[in-house]
N, C-alpha and C positions, 0 to 999 in steps of 0.2 A: 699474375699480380705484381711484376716487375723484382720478383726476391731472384737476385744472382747469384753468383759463383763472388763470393767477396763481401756481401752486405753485410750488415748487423742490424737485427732482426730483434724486435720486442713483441713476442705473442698471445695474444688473448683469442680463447678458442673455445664452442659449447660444441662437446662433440656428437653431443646429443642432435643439432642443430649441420652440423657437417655429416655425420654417417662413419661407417666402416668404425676403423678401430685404431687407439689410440697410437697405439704402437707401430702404425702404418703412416700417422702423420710424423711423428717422430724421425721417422725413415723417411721420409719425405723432404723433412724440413733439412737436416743435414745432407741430401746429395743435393738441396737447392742452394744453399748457401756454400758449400763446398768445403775443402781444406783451408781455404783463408779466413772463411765468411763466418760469423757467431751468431747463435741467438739463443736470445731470455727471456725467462719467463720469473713471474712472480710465484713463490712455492710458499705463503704463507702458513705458517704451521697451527695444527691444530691444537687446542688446550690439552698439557701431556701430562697427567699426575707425577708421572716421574721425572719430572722436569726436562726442558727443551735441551736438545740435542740438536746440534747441525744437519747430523747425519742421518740420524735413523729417525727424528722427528716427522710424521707422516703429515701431508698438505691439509691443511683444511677443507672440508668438502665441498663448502663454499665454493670456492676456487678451481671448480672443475676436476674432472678427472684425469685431461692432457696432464696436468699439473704434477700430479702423482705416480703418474707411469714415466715423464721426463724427467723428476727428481728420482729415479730407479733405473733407470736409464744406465747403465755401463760409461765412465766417459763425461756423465754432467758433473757441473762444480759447484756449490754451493755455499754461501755466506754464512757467517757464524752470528746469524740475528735471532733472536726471539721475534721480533717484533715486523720488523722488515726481511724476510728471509727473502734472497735471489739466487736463481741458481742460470748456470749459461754452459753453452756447449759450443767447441769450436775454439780458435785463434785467439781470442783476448780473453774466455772465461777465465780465467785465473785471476788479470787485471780488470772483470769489470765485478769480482766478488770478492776481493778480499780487502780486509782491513776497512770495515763497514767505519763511520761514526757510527760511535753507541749511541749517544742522543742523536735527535734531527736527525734519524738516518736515511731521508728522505730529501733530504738540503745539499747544499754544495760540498763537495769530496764522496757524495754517495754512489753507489751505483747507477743512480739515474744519470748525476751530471755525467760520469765517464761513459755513460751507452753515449748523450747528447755531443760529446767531445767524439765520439767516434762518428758523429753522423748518423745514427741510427734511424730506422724507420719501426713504425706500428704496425700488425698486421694483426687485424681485428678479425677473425674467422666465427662469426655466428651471433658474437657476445654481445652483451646487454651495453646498453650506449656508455651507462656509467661506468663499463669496464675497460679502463687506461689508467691504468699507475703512474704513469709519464706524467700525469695533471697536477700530482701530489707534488712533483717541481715545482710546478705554476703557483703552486700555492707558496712556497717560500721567497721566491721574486717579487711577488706581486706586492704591490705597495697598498696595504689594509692596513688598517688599524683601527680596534686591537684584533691581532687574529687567537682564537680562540687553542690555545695549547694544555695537555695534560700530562700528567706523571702515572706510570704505571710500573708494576713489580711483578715481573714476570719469575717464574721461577726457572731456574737456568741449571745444569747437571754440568758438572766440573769434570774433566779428566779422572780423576780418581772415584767417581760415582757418588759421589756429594751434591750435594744439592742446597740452594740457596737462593732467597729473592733479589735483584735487581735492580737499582731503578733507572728507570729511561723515562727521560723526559721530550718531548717532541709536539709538536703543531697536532690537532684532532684528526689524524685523518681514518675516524669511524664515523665522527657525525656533520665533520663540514670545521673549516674555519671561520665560520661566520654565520649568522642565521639565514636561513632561505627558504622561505616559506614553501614552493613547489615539491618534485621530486629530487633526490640527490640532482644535484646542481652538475654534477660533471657530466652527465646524462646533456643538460642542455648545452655544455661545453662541445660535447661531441657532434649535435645538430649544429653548432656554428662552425664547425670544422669541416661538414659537409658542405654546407652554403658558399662555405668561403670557396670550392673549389679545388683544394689541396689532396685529396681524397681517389687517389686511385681506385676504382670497385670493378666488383666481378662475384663470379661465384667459385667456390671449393666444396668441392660435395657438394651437398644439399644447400650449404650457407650461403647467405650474403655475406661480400665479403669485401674489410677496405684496405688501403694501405696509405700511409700519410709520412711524411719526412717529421723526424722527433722534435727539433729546432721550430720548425714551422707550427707544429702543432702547438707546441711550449708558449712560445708568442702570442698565437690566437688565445690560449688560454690566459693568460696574465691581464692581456686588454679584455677579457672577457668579467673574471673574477674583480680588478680595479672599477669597471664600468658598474657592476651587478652588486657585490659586497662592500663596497666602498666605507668607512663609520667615518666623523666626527670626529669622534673621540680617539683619546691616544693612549689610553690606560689597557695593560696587556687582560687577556680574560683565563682564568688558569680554574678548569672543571677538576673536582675533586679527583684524589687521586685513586688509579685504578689495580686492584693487585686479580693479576690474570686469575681464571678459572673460579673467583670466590666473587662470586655475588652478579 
């Protein structure tokens, strides 16, 4: 699938869909990338009553199972987001997870642009079309208006085991920044990134499998979202506010 000894690597993987065990892909992925080479995944966290924790906060299920056994992994790094949690292994994890913006932690200074600053590539192993994180960039570039943004109060556990709500404000990305009648719209994002050619494929395990340059894909997605989501209007759209876990 072209992963070297040097790359940097953004993973999305059903291992259900790939086979064997997860813990083997893990192993896998680190002697392909090597000592220089990094890669990330998205460790979204699940709702925690005892409020989010960096460390010990467990991935959402959602999110696969790779997810959960590489944020336990010996060696991975992870970001101190409620909201946006990334975690990376290798050569730049330190620099491509710390010091999140708290809001728009999805926009410029985030961990996405610094994977796209390193050149990063996708490597989609089995996953549902709509699953690439790397889009949630495209959605801040892209010249929409208004795109559709929320505020949420996630409850966050302090050094000292306190605990308190938070608010993070940032672009929708659970239900889309803009309406779009079909299915999640990055799903069709991801059919124009095959058409377009960019898209190295094969298989892993059992999976179909792609790989696409992060820049490139970013690109396709922006002309894709400006073409499709486009408004009129230039008044911003702000969904009520969300406080995690309650309702």
């Amino acid at each position: 699938m072209g992963v070297t000894a040097g790359s940097v690597i953004m993973v999305h993987a059903a291992m259900r869909r790939v086979g064997g065990r997860a813990e083997d892909l893990v192993t896998a992925m680190d002697a392909a990338v090597g000592r220089r080479g990094t890669w990330m995944m998205n460790i979204g966290p699940a709702p925690d009553p005892a409020g989010f924790d960096a460390l010990d906060t467990v991935v959402d299920p959602d999110v696969g199972v790779l997810a959960e056994v590489f944020r336990t992994t010996p060696g991975t790094v992870v970001s101190n987001h409620p909201e946006g949690r990334m975690g990376a292994r290798g050569r730049h994890a330190v620099a491509l997870t710390a010091d999140v913006p708290w809001h728009h932690y999805y926009g410029p200074g985030s961990p996405l642009a610094r994977f796209l600053a390193l050149d990063g590539s996708v490597l989609r192993l089995g996953a549902d079309p709509e699953t690439v994180t790397l889009y949630h960039y495209a959605e801040h570039l892209a010249r929409v208006h208004p795109k559709v943004a929320v505020t949420r109060f996630p409850l966050v556990r302090a050094a000292d085991g306190t605990t308190r709500r938070r608010r993070v404000d940032c672009l929708d990305d659970t239900n889309g920044i803009a309406p779009w009648p079909d299915e999640d719209y990055f799903a069709a994002i991801t059919r124009a990134i095959m058409r377009s050619g960019l898209a190295q494929t094969g298989t892993v395990g059992g999976a179909v499998a792609e790989r696409f340059d992060g820049n490139a894909a970013v690109a396709v997605a922006v002309r894709w979202i400006e073409r499709h989501l486009r408004s009129s209007t230039g008044t911003a759209v702000t969904r009520p506010p969300v406080v995690a876990g309650e309702g």
